[in-house]
N, C-alpha and C positions, 0 to 999 in steps of 0.2 A: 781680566784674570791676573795682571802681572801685579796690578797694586794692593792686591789681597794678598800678595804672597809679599812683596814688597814692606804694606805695613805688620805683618806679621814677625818680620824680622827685624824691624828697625824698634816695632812695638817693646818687644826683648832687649834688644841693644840700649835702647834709652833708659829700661831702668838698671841695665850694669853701670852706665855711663854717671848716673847719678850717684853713683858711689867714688867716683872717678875723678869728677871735673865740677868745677865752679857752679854754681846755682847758676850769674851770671850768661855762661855760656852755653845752659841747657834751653833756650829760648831758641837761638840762633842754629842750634842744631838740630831742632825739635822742626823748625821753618823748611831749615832744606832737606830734610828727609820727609818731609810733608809736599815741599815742590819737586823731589824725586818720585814720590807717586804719583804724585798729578802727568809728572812728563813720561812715565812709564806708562799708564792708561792710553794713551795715544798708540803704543809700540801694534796693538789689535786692528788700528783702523783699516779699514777695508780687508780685514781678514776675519768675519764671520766664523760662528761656528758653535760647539757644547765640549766643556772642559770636562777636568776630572769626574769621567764616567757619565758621561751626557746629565751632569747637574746644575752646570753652572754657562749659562749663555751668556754670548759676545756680538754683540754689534756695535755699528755706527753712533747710531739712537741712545742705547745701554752708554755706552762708553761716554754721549753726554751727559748723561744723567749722573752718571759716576762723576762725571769732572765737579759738578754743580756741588756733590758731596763733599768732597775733597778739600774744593775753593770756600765752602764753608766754614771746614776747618783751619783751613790756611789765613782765613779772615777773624775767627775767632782766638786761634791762636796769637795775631799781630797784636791782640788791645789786652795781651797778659803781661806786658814788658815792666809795668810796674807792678805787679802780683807775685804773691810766692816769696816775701822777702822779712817774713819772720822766720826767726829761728825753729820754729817747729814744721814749717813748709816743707813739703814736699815735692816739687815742681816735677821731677824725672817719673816718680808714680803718678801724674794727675796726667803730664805729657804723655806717658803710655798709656794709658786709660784710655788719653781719646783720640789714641791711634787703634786700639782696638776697639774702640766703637765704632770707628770709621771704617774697619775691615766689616763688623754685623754687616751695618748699612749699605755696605757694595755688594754682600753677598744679598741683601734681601732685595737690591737692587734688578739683581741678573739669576735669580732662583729659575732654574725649570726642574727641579726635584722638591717636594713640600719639607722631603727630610733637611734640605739648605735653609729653606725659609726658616724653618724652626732653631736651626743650627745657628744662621745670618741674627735673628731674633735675643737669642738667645747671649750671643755676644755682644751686642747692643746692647742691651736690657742690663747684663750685671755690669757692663764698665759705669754706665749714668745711674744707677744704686749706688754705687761705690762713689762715686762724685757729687751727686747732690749731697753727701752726707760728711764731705770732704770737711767741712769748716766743725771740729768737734767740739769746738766752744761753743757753739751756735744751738742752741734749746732748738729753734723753728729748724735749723739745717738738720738736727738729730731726726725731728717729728718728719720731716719731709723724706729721709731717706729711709726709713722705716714704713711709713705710709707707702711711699711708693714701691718699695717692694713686695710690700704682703699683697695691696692691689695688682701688682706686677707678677706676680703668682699665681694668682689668682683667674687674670687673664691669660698667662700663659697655659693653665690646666684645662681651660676654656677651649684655646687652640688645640692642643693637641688632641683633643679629645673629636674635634670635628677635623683635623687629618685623619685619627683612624678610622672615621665613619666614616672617610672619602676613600679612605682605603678598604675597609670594607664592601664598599659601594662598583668601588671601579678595580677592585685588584692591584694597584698600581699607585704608586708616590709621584708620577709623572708628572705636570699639569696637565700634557695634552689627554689623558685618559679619561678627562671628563667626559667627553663626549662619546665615548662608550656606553652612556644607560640614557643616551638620547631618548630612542626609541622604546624606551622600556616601557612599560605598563607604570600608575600610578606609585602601587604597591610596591613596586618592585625598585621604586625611587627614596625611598622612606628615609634609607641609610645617607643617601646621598644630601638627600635635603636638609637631613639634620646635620651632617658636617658641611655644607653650605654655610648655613646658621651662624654656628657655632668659630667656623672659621672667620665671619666676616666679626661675629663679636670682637672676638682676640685681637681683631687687628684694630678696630675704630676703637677701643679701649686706646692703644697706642698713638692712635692719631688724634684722641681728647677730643672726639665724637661726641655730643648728648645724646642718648643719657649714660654714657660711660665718662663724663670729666670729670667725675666728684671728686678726683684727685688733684686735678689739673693747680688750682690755681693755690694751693695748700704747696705744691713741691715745687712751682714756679715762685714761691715768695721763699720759702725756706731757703730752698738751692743759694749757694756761693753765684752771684749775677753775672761772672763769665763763663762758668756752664751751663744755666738757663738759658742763656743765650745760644749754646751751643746743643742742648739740649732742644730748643723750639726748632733750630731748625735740620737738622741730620734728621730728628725723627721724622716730622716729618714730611722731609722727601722720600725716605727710607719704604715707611711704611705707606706711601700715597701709591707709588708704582708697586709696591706689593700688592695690594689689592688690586690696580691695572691689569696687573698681570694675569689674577686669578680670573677678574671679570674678563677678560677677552679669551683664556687659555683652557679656563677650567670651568665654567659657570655661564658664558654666553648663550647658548641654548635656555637657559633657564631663564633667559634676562628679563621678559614679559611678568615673571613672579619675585625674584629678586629686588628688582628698582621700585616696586610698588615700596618695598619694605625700606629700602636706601633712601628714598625721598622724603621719606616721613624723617629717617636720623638729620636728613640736609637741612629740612625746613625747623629740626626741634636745634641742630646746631645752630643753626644763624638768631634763632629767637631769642634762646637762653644766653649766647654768648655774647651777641650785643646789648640786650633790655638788661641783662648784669652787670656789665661794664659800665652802665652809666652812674652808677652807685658807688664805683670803687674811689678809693683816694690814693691808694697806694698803688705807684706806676707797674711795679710787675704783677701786681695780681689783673692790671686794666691789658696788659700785653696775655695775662693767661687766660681770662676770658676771651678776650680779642682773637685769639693761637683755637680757641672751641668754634666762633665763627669762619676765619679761614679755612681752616677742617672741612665747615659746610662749603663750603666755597669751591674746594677742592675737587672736594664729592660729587660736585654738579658735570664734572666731565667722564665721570664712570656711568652715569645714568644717560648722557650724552654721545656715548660711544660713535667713534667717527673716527674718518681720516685726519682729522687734524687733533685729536681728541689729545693723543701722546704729547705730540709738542707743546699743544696749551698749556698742560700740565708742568713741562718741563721750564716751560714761562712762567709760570703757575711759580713752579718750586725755586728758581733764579732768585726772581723779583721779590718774593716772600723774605730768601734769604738775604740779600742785599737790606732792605728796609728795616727784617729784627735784626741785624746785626748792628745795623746804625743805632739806631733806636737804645739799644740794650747798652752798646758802648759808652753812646755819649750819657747813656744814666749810669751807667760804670763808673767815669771818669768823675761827673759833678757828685754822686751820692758818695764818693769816699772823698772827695774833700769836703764835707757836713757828716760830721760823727752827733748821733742823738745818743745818750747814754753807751760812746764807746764803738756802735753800730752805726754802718752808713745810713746813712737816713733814704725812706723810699717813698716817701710822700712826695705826691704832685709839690708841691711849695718847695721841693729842691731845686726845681730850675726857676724858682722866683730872679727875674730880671737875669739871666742866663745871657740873653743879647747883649747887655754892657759889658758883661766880666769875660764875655768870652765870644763874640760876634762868628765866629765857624763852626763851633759845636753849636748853636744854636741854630743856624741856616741847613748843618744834619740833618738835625731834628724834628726841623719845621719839612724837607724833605721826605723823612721818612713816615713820620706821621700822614702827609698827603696823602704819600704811595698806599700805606696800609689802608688807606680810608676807600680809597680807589678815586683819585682828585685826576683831569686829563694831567698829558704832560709827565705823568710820572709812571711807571712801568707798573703800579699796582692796578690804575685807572684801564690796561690795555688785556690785565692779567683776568681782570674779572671779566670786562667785558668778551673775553674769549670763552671764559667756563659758562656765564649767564647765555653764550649765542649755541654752547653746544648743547644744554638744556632745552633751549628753544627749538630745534633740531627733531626735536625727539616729541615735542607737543607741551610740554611742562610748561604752562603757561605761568600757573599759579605760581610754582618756585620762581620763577622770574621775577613775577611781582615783589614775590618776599624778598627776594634778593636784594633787590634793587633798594625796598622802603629801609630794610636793615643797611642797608651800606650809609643811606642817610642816617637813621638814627646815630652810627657809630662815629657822624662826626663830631657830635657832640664830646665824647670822652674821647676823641684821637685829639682835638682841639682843645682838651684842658691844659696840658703839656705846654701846646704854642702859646695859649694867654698867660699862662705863668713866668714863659719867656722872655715876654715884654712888658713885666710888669716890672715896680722898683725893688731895689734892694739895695742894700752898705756892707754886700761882701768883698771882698775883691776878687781880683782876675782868679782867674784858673790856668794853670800851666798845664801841655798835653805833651808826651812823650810825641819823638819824632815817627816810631814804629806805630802809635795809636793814633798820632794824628795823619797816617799816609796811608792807611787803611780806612777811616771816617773817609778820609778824601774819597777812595776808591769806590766807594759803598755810595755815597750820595752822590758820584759823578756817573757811576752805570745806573744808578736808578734813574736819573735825567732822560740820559742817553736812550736806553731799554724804552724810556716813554715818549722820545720823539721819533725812533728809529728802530720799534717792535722786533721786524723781519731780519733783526741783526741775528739774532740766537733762532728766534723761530724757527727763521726760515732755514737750517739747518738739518733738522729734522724731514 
């Protein structure tokens, strides 16, 4: 509860502040009002419970998932230290943007009212509209934040439309009131099942589920590449335990008709989103198809439901963030020192020979690329293997297979990146700020970690 109220207020502060004080200084202050929510989310632990008017829950479990968000942000923010430094930047509105995106996400985190989801949603959705479209010189940043709104609209009319039919259905915005038309007669479910539907639409549109990513890899190339990166992953963690929540709170009962429908989106995710990546050249659009299979990946522990289902997840959602964030920086870092007419360059052939001019961004890279691929030893290899064992769980044989053959396919384009690494080049070095280089650090050295030593965060949960 406290860092929703927390970033609310500092969200405001920072853009007074920006009128105020040094561009220079808006980083450093942007950091510790970001590590004062972080250490504020703790202030609930071991004190459960439902906040303003039984809508918003608190626990243990919540309260890690909230940190995961946070630390996200707190990671994406470290590799902005050289960003923001023309004269028509903005830093203290882009800084508050994605402190109020940060507050959606906590809320869609801990929702037990659907009016919060929609509210938590709803706050997320316009700060990253306004951010991807941040760079106004950018033609592809203009189409990307336009695109992803009017789809973003789109979905969101989606949603709400299957809240009122749950509301309809059940009387009540609650989530536990689903299981009030348990027992109902078929007919008499009709309301229910179609905001079922409709509600899981709205959200895998969010999570760049197929066949809802049409957007996906058009707003992940446009976007300015330190909020795509921050964008890949607040959402979604955001929205993965939103639907957790729905499937175990509001829709369990129903799960024998539900997952039949969800397995088909897991299996069209992982197919579309790898057999596409293998084509791309351009590294964000290969991380946005890449971001449509993860999706399925995800997915497999909601059709998997279990006791251990949450924390997978929650590994799930860690290890995800760790990896794009490496990933994303260190092409941050090398694609603005190579300008192709003026624009960072995002072609694979940017880290051409990356290992001589810069031998630690490149040891990142080859890091997180593994993880993502799911390689042992690294927390991505621990992360799938958790969601493919709680699919198996359940009988889903078949998603397994798939899983497994797409996780190979995908190393073929996770491993473009690495060969381009070591190949030649007559660039020279690359210098990395101290704030970008000790964040890379942090990011490839929990992903190690997380992969020899799982039960660190797991077992938490």
């Amino acid at each position: 509860m406290y860092p929703i109220i927390v970033f609310s207020v500092t969200g405001l502060l920072m853009l007074f502040l920006g009128l105020s004080v040094s561009k220079k200084s808006l980083l450093p202050i942007n950091l510790v009002f970001l590590i004062i929510g972080l250490l504020s989310n703790f202030i609930d632990w071991d004190a459960p419970g439902l906040y303003f008017n039984n809508m918003v829950e608190v626990s243990n479990s919540l309260i890690l998932v909230q940190s995961v968000v946070i630390l996200a942000g707190i990671l994406v923010a470290g590799l902005s230290s050289r960003l923001f430094e023309d004269a028509v930047d903005h830093p203290a509105e882009y800084y508050a943007l994605m402190q109020f995106a940060i507050v959606g996400a906590l809320i869609m985190v801990s929702f037990q009212n659907l009016i919060m989801l929609f509210v938590g949603l709803e706050i997320l959705s316009v700060a990253l509209y306004v951010l991807a479209g941040s760079d106004k010189r950018n033609l592809r940043g203009n189409e990307a934040s336009i695109k992803y709104f009017l789809m973003g609209a789109f979905a969101t009319g989606i949603l709400l439309f299957g809240i009122a039919m749950f509301y309809g259905a059940t009387g009540s915005f609650d989530i536990n009131s689903g299981s009030s038309v348990a027992n109902n007669l078929p007919e008499g479910k009709i309301f229910f099942w179609i905001g079922l539907i409709f509600i899981f639409i709205g959200l895998l549109f969010k999570i760049s589920a197929a066949p809802f990513h049409f957007w996906t890899a058009d707003v992940y190339q446009g976007s300015p590449t330190i909020f795509t990166a921050f964008m890949a992953t607040i959402v979604k963690t955001a929205v993965i335990f939103a639907l957790y929540r729905l499937a175990v709170y509001s829709f369990s009962f129903e799960y024998a008709n539900w997952s039949k429908f969800l397995v088909i989106i897991i299996g069209l995710s992982m197919l579309i989103g790898n057999l596409t990546a293998v084509y791309q050249s351009n590294f964000k659009r290969i991380l946005a198809y890449s971001s449509i299979s993860q999706a399925g990946f995800m997915l497999l522990s909601l059709i998997g439901l279990g006791e251990q289902s949450f924390g997978n997840l929650g590994f799930y959602t860690l290890s995800y963030a760790f990896a794009t964030i490496s990933a994303f920086g260190v092409f941050l870092i090398v694609s603005n020192d190579q300008l192709v007419d003026g624009r960072p360059n995002e072609n694979i052939n940017v880290f051409n020979g990356l290992f001589k001019r810069n031998p630690d961004l490149a040891v990142i890279l080859l890091i997180s690329m593994l993880s993502l691929s799911g390689i042992p030893l690294t927390s991505g290899f621990w992360s799938k293997f958790f969601v493919l064992n709680d699919a198996a769980t359940k009988g889903y044989l078949w998603i397994l297979i798939v899983g497994i053959v797409m996780s190979a396919v995908s190393l073929y384009y996770y491993f473009k990146p690495i060969r381009a690494t070591f190949g030649n080049t007559e660039s020279e070095s690359i210098t990395v700020s101290s704030l970008a280089k000790a964040t890379l650090y942090v990011c490839g050295a929990m992903t190690v970690l997380l992969g020899v030593a799982p039960n660190l965060f797991r077992g938490l949960f």
